[in-house]
C-alpha positions in Angstrom: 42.0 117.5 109.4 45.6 118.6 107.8 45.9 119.7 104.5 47.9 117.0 103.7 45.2 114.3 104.9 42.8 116.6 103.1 44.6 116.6 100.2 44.9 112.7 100.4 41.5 111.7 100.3 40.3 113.9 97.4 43.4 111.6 95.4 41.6 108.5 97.0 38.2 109.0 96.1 38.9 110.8 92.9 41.2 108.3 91.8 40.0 108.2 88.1 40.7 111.8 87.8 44.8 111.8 89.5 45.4 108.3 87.0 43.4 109.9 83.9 45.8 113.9 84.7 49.2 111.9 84.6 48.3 109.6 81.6 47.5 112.6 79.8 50.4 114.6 81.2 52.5 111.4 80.1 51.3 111.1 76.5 51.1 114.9 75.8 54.3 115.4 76.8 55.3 112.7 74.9 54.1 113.9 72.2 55.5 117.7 72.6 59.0 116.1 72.4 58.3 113.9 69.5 57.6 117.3 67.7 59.6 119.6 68.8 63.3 117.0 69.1 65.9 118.0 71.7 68.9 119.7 71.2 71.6 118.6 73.4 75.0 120.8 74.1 77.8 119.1 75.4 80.0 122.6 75.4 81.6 123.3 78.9 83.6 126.2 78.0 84.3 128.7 80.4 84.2 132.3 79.6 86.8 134.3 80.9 89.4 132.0 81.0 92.8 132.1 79.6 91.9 129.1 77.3 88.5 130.7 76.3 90.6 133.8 75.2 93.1 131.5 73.4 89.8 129.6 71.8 88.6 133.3 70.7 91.8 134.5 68.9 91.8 131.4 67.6 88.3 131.4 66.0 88.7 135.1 65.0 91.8 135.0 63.2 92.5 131.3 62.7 89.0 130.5 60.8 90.6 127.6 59.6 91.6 126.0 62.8 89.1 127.7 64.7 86.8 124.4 64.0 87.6 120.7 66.0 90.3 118.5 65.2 90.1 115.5 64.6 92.8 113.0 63.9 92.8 109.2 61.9 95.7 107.2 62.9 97.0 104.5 60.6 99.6 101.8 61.6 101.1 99.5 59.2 100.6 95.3 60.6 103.6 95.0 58.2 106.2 97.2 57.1 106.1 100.5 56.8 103.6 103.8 56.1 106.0 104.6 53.1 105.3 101.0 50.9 103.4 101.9 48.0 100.3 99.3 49.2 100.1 101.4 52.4 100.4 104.8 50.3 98.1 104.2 48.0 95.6 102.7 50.9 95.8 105.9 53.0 95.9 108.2 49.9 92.5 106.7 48.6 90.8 106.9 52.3 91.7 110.3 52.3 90.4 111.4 49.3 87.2 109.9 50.4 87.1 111.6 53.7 88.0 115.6 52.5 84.8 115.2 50.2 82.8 114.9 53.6 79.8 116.9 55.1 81.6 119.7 57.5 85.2 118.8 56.7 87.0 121.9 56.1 90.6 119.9 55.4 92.6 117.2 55.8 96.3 117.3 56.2 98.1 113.8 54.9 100.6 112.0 56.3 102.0 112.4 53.0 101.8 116.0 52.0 103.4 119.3 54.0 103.2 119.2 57.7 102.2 115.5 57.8 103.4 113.3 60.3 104.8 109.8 60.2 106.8 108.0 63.5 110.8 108.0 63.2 110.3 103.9 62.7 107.5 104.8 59.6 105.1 102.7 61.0 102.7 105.3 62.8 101.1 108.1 60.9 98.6 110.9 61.7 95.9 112.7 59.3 94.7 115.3 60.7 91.0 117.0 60.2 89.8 120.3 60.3 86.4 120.2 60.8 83.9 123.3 60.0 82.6 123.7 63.4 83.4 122.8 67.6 82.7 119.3 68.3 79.5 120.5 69.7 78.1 121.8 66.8 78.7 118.6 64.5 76.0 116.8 63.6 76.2 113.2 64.8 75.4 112.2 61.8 78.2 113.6 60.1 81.0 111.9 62.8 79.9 109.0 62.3 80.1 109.3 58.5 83.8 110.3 59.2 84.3 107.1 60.9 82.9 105.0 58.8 84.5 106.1 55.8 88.1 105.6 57.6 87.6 102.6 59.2 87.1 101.4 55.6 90.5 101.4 55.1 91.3 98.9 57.6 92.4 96.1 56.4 95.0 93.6 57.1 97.6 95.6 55.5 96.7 98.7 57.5 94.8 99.6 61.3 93.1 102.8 61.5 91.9 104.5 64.7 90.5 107.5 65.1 90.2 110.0 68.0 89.6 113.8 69.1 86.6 116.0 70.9 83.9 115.1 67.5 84.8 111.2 67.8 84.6 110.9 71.1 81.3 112.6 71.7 79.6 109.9 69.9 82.1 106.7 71.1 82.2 107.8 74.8 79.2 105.5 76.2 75.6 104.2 75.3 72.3 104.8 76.3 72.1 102.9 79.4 69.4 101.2 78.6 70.6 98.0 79.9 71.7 100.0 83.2 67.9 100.8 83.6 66.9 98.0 83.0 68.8 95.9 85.6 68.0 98.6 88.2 64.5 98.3 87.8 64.8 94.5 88.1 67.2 94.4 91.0 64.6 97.1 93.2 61.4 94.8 92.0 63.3 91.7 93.6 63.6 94.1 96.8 60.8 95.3 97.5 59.6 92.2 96.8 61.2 90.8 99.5 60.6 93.8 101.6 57.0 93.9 101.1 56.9 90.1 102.2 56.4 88.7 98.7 53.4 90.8 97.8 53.9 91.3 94.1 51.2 94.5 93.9 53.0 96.1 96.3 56.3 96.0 95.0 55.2 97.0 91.7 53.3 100.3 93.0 56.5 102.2 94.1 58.4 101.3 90.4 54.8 102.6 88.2 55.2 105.3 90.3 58.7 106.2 89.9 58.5 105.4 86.1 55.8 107.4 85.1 57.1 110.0 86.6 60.4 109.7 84.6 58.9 109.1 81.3 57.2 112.6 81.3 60.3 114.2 83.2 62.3 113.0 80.4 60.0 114.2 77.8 60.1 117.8 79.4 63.7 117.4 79.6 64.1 117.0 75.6 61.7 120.2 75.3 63.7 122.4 78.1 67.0 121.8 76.0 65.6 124.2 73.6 65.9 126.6 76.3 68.3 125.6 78.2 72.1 124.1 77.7 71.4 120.8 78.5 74.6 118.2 78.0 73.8 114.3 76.6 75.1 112.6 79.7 72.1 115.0 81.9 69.0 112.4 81.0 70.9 109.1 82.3 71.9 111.5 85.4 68.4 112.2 85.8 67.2 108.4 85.9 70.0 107.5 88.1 68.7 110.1 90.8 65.1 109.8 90.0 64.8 106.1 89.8 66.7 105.8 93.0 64.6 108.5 94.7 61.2 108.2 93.3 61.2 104.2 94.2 62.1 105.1 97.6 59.6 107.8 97.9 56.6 105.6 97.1 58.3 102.7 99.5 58.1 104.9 102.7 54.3 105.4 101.8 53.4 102.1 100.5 55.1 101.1 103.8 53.1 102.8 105.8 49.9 102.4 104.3 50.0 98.4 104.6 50.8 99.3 108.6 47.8 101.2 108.3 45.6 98.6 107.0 47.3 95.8 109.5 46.1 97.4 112.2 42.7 97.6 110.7 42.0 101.1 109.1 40.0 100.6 106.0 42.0 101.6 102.8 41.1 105.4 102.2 42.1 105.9 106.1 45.2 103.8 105.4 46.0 106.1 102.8 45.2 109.4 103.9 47.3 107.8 107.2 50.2 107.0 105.1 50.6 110.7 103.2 49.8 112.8 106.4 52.4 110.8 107.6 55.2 109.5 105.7 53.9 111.7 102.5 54.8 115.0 104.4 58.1 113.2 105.2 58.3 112.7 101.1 57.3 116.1 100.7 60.1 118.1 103.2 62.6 115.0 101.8 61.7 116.3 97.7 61.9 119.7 98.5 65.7 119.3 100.3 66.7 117.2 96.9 65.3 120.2 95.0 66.5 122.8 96.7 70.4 121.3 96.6 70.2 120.5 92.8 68.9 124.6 92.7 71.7 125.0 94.7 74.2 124.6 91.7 73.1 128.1 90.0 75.4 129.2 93.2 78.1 128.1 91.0 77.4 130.4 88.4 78.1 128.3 85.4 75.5 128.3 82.3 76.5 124.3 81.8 75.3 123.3 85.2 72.2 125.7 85.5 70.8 123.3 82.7 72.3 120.3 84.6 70.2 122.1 87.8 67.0 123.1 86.4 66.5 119.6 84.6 67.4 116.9 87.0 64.8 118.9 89.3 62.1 118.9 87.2 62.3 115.4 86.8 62.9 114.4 90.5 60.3 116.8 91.5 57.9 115.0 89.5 58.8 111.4 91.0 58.0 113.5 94.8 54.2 114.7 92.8 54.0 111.2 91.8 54.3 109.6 95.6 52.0 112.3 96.7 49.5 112.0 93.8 49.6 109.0 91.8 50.5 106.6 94.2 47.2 107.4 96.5 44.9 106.7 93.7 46.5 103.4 93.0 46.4 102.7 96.5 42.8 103.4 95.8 42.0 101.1 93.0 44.1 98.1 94.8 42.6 98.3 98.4 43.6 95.8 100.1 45.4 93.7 97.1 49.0 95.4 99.1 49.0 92.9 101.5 49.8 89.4 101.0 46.0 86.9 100.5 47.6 85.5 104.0 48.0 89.0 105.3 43.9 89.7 103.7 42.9 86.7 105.3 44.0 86.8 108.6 42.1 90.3 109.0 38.5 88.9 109.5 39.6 86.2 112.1 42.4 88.5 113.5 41.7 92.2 113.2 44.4 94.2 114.2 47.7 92.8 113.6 51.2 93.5 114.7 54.2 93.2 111.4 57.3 91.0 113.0 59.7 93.4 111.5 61.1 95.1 114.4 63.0 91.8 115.9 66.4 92.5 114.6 65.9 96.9 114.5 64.7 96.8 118.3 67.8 94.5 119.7 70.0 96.5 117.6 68.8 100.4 119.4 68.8 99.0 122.3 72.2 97.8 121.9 73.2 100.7 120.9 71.1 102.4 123.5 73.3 100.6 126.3 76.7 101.2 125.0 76.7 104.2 122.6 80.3 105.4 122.3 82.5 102.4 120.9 79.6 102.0 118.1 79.9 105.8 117.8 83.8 105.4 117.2 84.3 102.2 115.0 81.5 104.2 112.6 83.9 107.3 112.6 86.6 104.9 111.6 85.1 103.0 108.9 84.1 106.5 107.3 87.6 108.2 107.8 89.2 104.8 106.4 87.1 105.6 103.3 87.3 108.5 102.7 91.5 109.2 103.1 91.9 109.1 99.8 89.8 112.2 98.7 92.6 114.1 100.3 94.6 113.0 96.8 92.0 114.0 94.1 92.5 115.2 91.6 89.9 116.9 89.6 90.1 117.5 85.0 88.3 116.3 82.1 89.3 112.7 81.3 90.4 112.0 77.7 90.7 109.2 75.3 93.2 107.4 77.9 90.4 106.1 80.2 87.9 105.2 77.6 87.4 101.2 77.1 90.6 99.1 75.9 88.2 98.2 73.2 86.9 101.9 71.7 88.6 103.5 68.7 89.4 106.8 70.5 91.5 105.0 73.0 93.3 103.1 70.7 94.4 105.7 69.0 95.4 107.2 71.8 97.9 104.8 72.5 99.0 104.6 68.5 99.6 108.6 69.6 101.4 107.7 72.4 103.7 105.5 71.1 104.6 106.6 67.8 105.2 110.3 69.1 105.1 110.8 72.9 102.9 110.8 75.5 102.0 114.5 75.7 101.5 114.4 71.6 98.1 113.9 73.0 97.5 117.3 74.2 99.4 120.0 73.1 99.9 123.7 74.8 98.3 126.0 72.0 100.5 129.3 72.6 98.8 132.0 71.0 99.8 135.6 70.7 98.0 138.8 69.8 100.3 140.6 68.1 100.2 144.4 66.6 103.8 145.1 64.9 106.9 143.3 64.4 108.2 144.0 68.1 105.4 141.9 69.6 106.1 139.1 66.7 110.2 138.9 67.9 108.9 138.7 71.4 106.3 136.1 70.8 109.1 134.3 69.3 111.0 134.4 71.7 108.6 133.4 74.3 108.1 130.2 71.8 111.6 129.1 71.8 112.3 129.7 76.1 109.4 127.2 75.7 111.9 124.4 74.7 113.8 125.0 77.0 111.5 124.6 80.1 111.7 121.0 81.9 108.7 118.6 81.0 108.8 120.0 76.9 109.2 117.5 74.4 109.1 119.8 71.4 107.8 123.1 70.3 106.2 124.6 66.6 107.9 127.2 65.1 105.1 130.2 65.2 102.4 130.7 62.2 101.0 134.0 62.1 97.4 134.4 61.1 96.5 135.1 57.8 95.5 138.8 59.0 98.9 139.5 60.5 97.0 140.2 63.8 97.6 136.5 66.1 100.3 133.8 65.8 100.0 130.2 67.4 102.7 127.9 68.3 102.2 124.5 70.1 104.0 123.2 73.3 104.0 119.5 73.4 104.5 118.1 76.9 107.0 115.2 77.6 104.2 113.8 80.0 100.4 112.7 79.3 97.6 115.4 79.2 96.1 114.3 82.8 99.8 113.6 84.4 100.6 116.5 86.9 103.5 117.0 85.8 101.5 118.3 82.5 99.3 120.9 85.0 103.0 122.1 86.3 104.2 122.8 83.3 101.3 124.5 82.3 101.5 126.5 85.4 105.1 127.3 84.8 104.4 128.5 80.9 101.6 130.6 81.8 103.8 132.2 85.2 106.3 133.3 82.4 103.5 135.4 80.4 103.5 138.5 81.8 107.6 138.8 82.0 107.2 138.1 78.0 104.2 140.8 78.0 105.8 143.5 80.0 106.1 146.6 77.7 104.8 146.0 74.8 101.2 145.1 73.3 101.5 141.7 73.0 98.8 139.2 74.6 100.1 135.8 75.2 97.3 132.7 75.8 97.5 129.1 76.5 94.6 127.3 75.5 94.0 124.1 73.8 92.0 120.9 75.3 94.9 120.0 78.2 94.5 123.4 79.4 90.9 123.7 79.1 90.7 121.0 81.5 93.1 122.8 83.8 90.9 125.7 83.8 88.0 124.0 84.2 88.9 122.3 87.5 90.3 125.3 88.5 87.1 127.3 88.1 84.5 124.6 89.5 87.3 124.6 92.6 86.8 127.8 93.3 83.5 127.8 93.4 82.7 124.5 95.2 83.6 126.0 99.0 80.3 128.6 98.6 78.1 126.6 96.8 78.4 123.3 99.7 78.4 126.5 102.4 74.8 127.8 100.8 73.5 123.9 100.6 74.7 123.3 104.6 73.2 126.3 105.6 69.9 126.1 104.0 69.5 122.1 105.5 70.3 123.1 108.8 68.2 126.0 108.7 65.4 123.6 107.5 66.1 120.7 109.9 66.5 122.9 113.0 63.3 124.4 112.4 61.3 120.7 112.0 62.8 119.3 114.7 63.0 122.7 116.9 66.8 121.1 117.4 70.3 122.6 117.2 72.4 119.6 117.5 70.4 117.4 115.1 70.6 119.0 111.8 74.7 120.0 113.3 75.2 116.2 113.1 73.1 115.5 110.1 75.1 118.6 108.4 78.6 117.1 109.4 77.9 113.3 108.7 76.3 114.4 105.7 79.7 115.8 104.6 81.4 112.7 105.6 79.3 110.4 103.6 80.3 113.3 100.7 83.6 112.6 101.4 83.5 108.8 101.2 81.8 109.2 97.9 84.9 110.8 96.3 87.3 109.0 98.2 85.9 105.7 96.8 86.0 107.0 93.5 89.5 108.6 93.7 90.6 105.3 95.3 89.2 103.5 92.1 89.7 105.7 88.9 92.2 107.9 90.0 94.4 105.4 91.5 93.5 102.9 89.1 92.3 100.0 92.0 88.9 99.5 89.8 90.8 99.1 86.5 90.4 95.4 87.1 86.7 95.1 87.8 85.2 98.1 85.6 87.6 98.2 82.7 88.3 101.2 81.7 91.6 102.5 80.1 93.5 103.8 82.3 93.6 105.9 85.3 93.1 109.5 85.3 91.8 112.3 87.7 88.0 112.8 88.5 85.4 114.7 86.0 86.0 118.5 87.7 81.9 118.6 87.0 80.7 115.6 89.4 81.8 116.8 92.9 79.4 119.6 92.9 76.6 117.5 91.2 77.2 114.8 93.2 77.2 117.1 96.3 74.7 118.2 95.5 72.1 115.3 95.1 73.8 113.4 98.2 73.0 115.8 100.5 69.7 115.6 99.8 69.4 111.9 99.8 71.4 112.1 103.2 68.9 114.0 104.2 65.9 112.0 103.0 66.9 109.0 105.3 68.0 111.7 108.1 64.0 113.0 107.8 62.5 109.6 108.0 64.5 108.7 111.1 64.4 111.7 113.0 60.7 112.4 112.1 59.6 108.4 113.9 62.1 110.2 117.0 60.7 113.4 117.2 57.1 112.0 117.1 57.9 110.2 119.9 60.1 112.7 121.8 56.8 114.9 121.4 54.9 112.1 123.3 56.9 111.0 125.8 59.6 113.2 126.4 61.8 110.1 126.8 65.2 110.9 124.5 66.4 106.9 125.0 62.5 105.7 124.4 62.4 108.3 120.9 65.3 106.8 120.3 64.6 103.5 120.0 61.3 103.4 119.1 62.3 105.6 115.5 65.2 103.4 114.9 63.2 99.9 115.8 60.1 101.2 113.2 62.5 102.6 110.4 65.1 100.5 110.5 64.3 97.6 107.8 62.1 100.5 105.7 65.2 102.7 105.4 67.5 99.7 104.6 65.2 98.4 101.7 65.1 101.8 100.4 69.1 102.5 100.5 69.6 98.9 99.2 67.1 99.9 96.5 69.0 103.5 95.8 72.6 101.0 95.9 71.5 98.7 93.2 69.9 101.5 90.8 73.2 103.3 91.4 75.5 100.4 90.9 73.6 98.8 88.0 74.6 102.6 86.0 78.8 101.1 86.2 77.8 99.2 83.5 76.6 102.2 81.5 80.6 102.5 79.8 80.9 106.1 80.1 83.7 106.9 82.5 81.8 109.9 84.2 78.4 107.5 84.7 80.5 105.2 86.0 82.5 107.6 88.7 79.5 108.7 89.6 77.3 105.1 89.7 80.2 104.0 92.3 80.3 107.6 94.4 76.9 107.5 95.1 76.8 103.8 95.5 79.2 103.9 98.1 77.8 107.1 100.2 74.3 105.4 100.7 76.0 102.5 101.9 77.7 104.3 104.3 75.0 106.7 105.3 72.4 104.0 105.6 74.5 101.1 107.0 77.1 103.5 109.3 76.3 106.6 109.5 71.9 106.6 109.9 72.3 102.5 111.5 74.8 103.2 114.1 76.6 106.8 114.6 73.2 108.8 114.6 71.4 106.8 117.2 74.6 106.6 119.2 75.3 109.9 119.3 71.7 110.9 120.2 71.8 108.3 123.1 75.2 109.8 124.2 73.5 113.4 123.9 70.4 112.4 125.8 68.0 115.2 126.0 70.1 118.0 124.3 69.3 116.4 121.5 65.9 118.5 121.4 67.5 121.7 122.9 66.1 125.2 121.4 67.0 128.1 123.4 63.4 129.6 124.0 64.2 133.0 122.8 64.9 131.2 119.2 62.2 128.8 119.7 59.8 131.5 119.5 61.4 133.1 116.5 61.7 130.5 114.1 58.6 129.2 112.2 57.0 125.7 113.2 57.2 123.4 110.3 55.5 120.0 111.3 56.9 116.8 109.4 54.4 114.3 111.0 51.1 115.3 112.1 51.1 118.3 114.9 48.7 116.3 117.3 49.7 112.9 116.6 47.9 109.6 117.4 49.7 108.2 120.2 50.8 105.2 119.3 51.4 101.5 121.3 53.9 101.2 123.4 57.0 99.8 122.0 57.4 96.1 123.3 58.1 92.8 122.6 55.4 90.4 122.0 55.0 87.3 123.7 56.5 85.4 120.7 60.3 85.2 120.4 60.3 87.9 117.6 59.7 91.8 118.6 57.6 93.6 116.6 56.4 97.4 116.5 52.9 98.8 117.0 51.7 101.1 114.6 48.6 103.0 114.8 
């Protein structure tokens, strides 16, 4: 007996035990969290850059600017800013709002330096907060707002925007989202499990008792860890999606087990030596990619790594653990009271579920290459657009029509241009008068450069060591004509440098972004070269194959590659706008291709695993590459598309969520599981391997005796019936 099977029955007879471990694990967690909070980060700075220097110099010898800024924009509904009503209205508010927790100042529209539009009906208070967005208590934000938006009236409409407000604007909880996804993947599996209601429950009790005390861990590693807000609704998207399908593929399997007549502890034990080591080699790829992003060498997304793994680690321990012993205390209450009762008069019975699946492979199986071909072209079709991405950090522009920081945006916008939304913050070390004449100089070629609206005359520090001027761009922050400009600005820095001791930096939030997609750029090429290596390592050495996990690596890009093509197609492009209202289009969150990478490659691999596991068993048996063929295809075929369907809705159900990033990535991975399990798993893999025939399985011996055997389904399996059609006009499949 495996260790697996071994490991199996101890969870079945010792079921008390497994359910008693995780309900303890669950409420002391639970508890752990309660006590000890979390502490989210949502900085994504990156040391090193040109805008991190610029950040420094400003925080070392620009204290008072050093902190976020904020800004509350009033516009008149009648007349104009300069009325007394509307004076005395803003003037009021204002005093309110400098008396604040963690406002350092507050610079009127009024007073020195304020700003009010050429027509007087737009103005701008600006606020100097004590600390980085970051650091601001919520709390104290939404004091901020509150206390402005009490000035709106129907004399006067105040917005307000910048890094502080939108932290806490940007999106909900996605509670909601959960909520439908668990619904919608009940109503599947459902379905799937042919209406039997304890079955479909088991995978989703799984799934979500694994979350709840990943989640709770979560709160307790951000202590340790930089951990961003928007992480724990990542990490129910994935684990949700992943755990439910987890539990499927064993739940599946099991009710096979007891149909053809094994009692319920061999059904079980059956089901994890079995589909359970496929859950196991399937968790440990997910894992292993999410790891992958310390290749990236950013702090931001080590926390975004170690987390998300934890939690979908947990829902793979779960499938393997949990879901055993509540196989246990159900025995045969998985199958339908028709499917119980036909076992004393029937015995061993045969699931019509292979009808559809086997006509299919065989197809397929006849006439591989046009198949092969059409699924190349839906996947290119969809995936054109990636070639136009654009990666940055989305701003106010794309939140919702309806949110405060987007209208005030627009107020921006209109009252004082487009790129009044995200300045160029110029600033200049400088050590004696010399380096002050050429900073000043390097300020006023600025407004001369195509693409500059206007330019600030320099301030110099209050130590005489830094001064700062600021480049406003005649285009939007995420325009491209912005990122040339920017280009173009910083190209001219070392010409203004030459000779002297100045140090010239652009920073500000506009170039931040820049830098940022720059960086994660970079570093996206070696990180998806470590993550395709170490799958096709892994895959060549379970299925002692080098052409299988070579196509699984390459379609497994291609589904990658839809994913951001959909998403470019709707956010960038602005084709969703319609149907998932957001502001307005922009490029995509620099951050998510590498997470999104990432988890996708493991997911592709997950379905690649449990199709090519049914194959090889077969191809062990029989030798026969068109018989392995169609026999893994026939038997997974309506299990794989429940779970992708199942992964789709969780995934889709998280558009609703309202945070722009959620959303891109709810859509992305949405789309790449439908094309992986409806294209590229349905039709291009099983036509390729017909076309390839028996080099599908070819090791060269030399290498075949190097690499270590690694067995996904039992090494001495039970041969199993012969694939066939029964007598009756639907096929079904023979498990055993």
């Amino acid at each position: 007996m495996t260790v697996m099977a071994t490991f199996a029955r101890w969870c079945f007879i010792h079921r008390r035990a497994v359910l008693a471990a995780w309900l303890v694990a669950l409420i002391g967690f639970f508890g752990v969290s309660r006590l000890t909070g979390s502490a989210y980060s949502n900085s994504d700075s990156l040391p090193g850059t040109d805008s991190a220097k610029a950040l420094q110099v400003l925080t070392t010898d620009f204290p008072a600017q050093a902190g976020d800024t904020d800004q509350i924009v009033m516009q008149t509904k009648r007349g104009t800013l300069r009325s007394p009503a509307a004076e005395t209205a803003v003037t009021s508010m204002l005093a309110r709002v400098v008396k604040l927790p963690h406002v350092r100042s507050v610079t009127s529209p009024y007073g020195p330096g304020g700003q009010i539009s050429g027509d007087g009906t737009i103005g701008i208070a600006t606020v100097n907060l004590d600390a980085q967005a970051t650091n601001v208590p919520d709390s104290a934000v939404q004091t901020l707002i509150s206390t402005a938006e009490s000035a709106d009236s129907s004399l006067l409409n105040v917005q307000l925007g910048g890094a502080a407000v939108e932290n806490i604007t940007s999106g909900g909880g996605g509670y909601s989202s959960v909520l439908l996804g668990i619904v919608a993947a009940l109503i599947i599996m459902f379905i799937a499990f042919r209406r039997s209601v304890s079955a479909a429950l088991l995978p989703l009790i799984s799934a979500l008792v694994a979350i709840g005390a990943g989640l709770s861990i979560l709160n307790i590693l951000t202590h340790a860890v930089a951990v961003a807000s928007w992480v724990p609704t990542v990490a129910i998207l994935v684990s949700l999606g992943v755990g439910v399908d987890y539990a499927l593929f064993v739940v599946s399997r099991h009710r096979d087990g007891l149909l053809a007549g094994q009692t319920p502890e061999d059904a079980a034990v059956t089901a994890l030596n079995t589909s359970g080591r496929a859950v196991l080699l399937a968790g440990l790829t997910v894992c292993v990619a999410l790891l992958g992003l310390f290749a990236l060498q950013l702090s931001f997304m080590n926390g975004v790594a170690v987390t998300v793994t934890v939690v979908v680690g947990l829902t793979m321990v779960a499938s393997l653990t949990l879901l055993p012993a509540m196989l246990g205390f159900l025995g045969l209450k998985v199958l339908r009271r028709a499917e119980r009762g036909n076992l004393p008069r029937h015995g061993r019975q045969i699931e019509q579920a292979g009808g559809f699946w086997l006509r299919l492979a065989e197809g397929l199986g006849r006439k591989p290459r046009i198949p092969a071909i059409l699924a190349l072209a839906v996947i290119a079709v969809l995936a054109i657009p990636f070639l136009s991405m654009r990666a940055g950090l989305v701003d106010a522009s794309t939140d919702p029509s309806s949110a405060t920081t987007y209208q005030a945006y627009q107020l921006l916008a209109k009252g004082f241009g487009p790129g009044f939304n995200g300045p160029l913050a110029v600033v200049g070390q400088v050590a004696n008068p010399a380096d002050r004449a050429r900073f000043a100089s390097f300020a006023a070629s600025a407004r001369s450069e195509p693409g500059v609206a206007g330019v600030t005359s320099p301030q110099l520090s209050p130590d005489g060591k830094a001064e700062v001027a600021e480049v406003f761009p005649a285009t939007g922050p995420q325009e491209a004509a912005t990122t040339t400009l920017l280009d173009r600005l910083r190209a001219a820095v070392p010409r203004a440098e030459a000779g002297s001791t100045l140090a010239i930096h652009i920073g500000g939030t506009t170039a931040a972004s820049q830098d940022f997609s720059t960086v994660l750029s970079k570093k996206l090429a070696p990180f998806v070269a470590v993550v395709v290596g170490l799958s096709f390592l892994l895959l060549a050495v379970v299925f002692r194959s080098l052409l299988i996990p070579l196509v699984a690596a390459v379609m497994n890009l291609l589904s990658f590659g839809v994913a951001l093509g959909v998403m470019t197609a709707a956010f960038q492009f602005g084709w969703g706008k319609p149907v998932f209202g957001f502001g307005a289009a922009g490029p995509i969150e620099a951050w998510i291709p590498a997470l999104m990478f990432a988890v996708l490659f493991g997911l592709s691999t997950d379905y690649e695993v449990f199709l090519i596991s049914r194959m090889h068993e077969e191809w062990t048996l029989s030798g026969d590459n068109r018989r392995a063929v169609i026999r893994g295809q026939a038997e997974t075929g309506r299990v794989i598309t429940a779970a992708s369907l199942i992964m789709i809705v969780v995934f889709a159900a998280f558009i609703l969520e309202g945070q722009l990033a959620i959303m891109e990535i709810g859509l992305g991975f949405s789309a790449a599981i439908f094309v992986d399990a409806y294209v590229i798993r349905t039709v291009f893999v099983p036509a390729a391997m017909h076309a390839l025939g028996r080099a599908n399985w070819w090791l060269p011996a030399w290498l075949d005796r190097l690499v270590p055997r690694l067995h996904v389904e039992p090494a001495a399996p039970t041969p199993a019936g012969a694939l066939r059609r029964p007598a009756s006009a639907g096929a079904g499949r023979v498990t055993g």
